[in-house]
C-alpha positions, 0 to 999 in steps of 0.5 A, spaced: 091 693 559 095 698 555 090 704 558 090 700 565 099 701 564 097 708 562 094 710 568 099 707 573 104 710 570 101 717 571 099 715 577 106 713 580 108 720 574 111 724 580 115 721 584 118 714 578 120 719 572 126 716 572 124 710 572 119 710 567 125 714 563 128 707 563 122 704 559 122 709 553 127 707 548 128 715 545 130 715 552 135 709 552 137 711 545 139 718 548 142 716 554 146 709 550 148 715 545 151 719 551 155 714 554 158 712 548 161 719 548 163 719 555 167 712 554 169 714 546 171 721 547 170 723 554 174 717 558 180 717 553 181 724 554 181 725 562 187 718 561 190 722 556 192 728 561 193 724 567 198 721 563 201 727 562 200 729 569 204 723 571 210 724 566 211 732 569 213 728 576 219 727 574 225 732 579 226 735 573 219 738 573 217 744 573 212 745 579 205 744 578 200 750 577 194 751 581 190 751 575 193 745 572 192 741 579 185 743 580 184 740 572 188 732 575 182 732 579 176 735 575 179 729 570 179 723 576 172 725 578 170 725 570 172 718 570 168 716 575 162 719 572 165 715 566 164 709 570 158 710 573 154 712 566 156 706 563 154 702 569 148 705 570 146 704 562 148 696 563 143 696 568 138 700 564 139 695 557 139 688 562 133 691 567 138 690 573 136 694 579 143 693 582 147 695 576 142 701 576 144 702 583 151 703 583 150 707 576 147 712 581 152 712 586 158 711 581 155 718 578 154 722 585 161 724 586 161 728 579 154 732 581 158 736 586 165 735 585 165 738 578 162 744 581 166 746 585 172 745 582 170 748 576 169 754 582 175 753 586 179 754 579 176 761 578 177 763 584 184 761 583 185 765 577 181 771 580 186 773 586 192 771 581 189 777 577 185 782 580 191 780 588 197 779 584 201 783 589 198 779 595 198 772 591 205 773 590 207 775 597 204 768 599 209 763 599 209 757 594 208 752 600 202 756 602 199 756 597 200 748 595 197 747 602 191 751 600 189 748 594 191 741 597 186 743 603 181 745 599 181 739 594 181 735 599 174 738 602 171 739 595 173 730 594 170 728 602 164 734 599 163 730 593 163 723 596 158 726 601 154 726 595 152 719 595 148 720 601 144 725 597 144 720 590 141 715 595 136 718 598 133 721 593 133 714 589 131 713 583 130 720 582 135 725 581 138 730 586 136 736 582 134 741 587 141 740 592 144 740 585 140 746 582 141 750 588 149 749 588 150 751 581 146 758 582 152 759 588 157 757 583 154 761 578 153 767 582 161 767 584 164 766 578 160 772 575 163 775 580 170 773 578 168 775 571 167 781 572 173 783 578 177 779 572 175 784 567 176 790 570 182 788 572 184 787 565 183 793 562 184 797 568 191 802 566 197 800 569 202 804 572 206 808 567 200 808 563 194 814 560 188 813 563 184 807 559 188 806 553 192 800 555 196 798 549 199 791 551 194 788 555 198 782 559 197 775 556 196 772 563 189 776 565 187 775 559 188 767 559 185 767 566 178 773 563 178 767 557 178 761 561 173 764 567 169 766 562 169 759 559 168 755 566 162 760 567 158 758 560 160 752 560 155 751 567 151 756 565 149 750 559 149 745 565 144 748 569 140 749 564 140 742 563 138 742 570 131 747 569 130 742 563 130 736 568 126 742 574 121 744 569 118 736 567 117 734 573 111 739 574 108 736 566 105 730 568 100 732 562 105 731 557 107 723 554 112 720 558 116 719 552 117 727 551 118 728 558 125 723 558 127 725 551 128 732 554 132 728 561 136 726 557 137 732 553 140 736 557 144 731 560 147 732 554 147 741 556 152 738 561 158 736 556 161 742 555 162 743 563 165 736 562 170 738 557 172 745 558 178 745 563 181 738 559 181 742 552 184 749 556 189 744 559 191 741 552 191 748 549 196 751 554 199 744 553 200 744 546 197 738 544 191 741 540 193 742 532 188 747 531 191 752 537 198 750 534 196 752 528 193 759 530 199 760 534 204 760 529 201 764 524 199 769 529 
């Protein structure tokens, strides 16, 4: 019996891995540890800066930087993904498909809206920094117009992704999702460099290449994309890992979901990096008080 089971899974390998990902108990181990963290750390985390957000809409608030509300809408999105972890990893524990079902589509709009967020945050910070003559030329009401426009997009796109989560059920879009990551990462490279080199490049009144003071916004804003950029770098990784075993149907099975859920876990740091850079500019994380002050 046990041969036969074999041999079914490895017939229905190719297009059930997630599936059969649901059987292996490292598998479950790993993803019910990653939900733990999502719900424990991440969850928390996201409530905390949309309560700090709500608490700066006060009129006696100063206007919200782009930056800041591009990081409201990351955490909003996160919270679904939360919802959706949690679900799915309910369904997965009581074997119940329309759990798992609403897990995937709960998890959908995080696929893409992170992504894109995360890009529309550099892209942000690269024309403040290498156009700031432009930039700053542009009316406030403008801008504010822009970025609502453009979430509002990244928000219909993102939902858009359920059709996709849909289709390809039970397996994850990871070629749509893939291929999207190489875009964002490929501009983002872009605005690194454009932000480097607008950061050492001498400003007027200053000697060729020796900038003594480099301003501390463009550096903020070179740390920050910086930061972005890794951060998806490591969850595109994650997605290769995912890429790379669906043509190793040689290998255990329980190897193979091990390595799944690994690097959904490579996706953590794209998840955290725009709510800790807020805390930190915010003034709410004690080591970067600490640094701060003895600097």
């Amino acid at each position: 019996m046990a041969d036969n089971s074999s041999e079914v899974s490895l017939s229905n390998y190719s297009s059930s891995l997630y599936e059969l990902c649901q059987l292996s108990v490292g598998s479950t181990v790993l993803f019910g540890l990653y939900t733990a963290f999502v719900i424990v750390i991440l969850g928390p985390l996201c409530a905390l800066i949309l309560i700090l957000g709500f608490q700066r809409l006060s009129p006696a608030a100063t206007a919200m930087s782009n930056t800041d509300f591009f990081t409201y809408n990351v955490v909003a999105v996160e919270l679904l993904g939360v919802l959706g972890a949690a679900v799915y990893t309910i369904g997965n524990l009581f074997t119940g498909e329309p759990a798992l079902m609403l897990g995937v589509v709960l998890s959908a709009p995080p696929m893409f809206g992170l992504v894109l967020l995360h890009l529309l945050t550099c892209l942000e910070r690269h024309l403040a920094v290498v156009h700031p003559i432009a930039y700053m030329h542009v009316r406030d009401a403008v801008r504010v117009r822009i970025r609502n426009f453009s979430s509002v997009v990244v928000w219909l796109f993102s939902f858009g992704g359920l059709g996709v989560a849909w289709q390809y059920y039970p397996d994850y879009p990871v070629v749509p999702m893939f291929s999207l990551l190489c875009v964002a990462i490929f501009v983002m490279l872009l605005c690194c460099v454009s932000v480097l080199r607008a950061l050492v490049r001498p400003g007027p009144g200053q000697e060729g290449g020796k900038q003594q003071n480099v301003d501390q916004s463009k550096k903020r804003a070179f740390q920050m994309v910086v930061a972005i950029t890794g951060a998806l770098i490591l969850r595109s990784v994650g997605l290769l890992f995912w890429l790379g075993v669906v043509d190793l149907e040689t290998f255990d099975t329980n190897i193979l979901c091990i390595f799944v859920d690994l690097g959904i876990w490579l996706t953590v740091p794209s998840s955290l990096v725009l709510p800790l850079l807020f805390l930190r500019r915010a003034g709410k994380l004690t080591c970067s008080n600490q640094t701060n002050e003895s600097g």
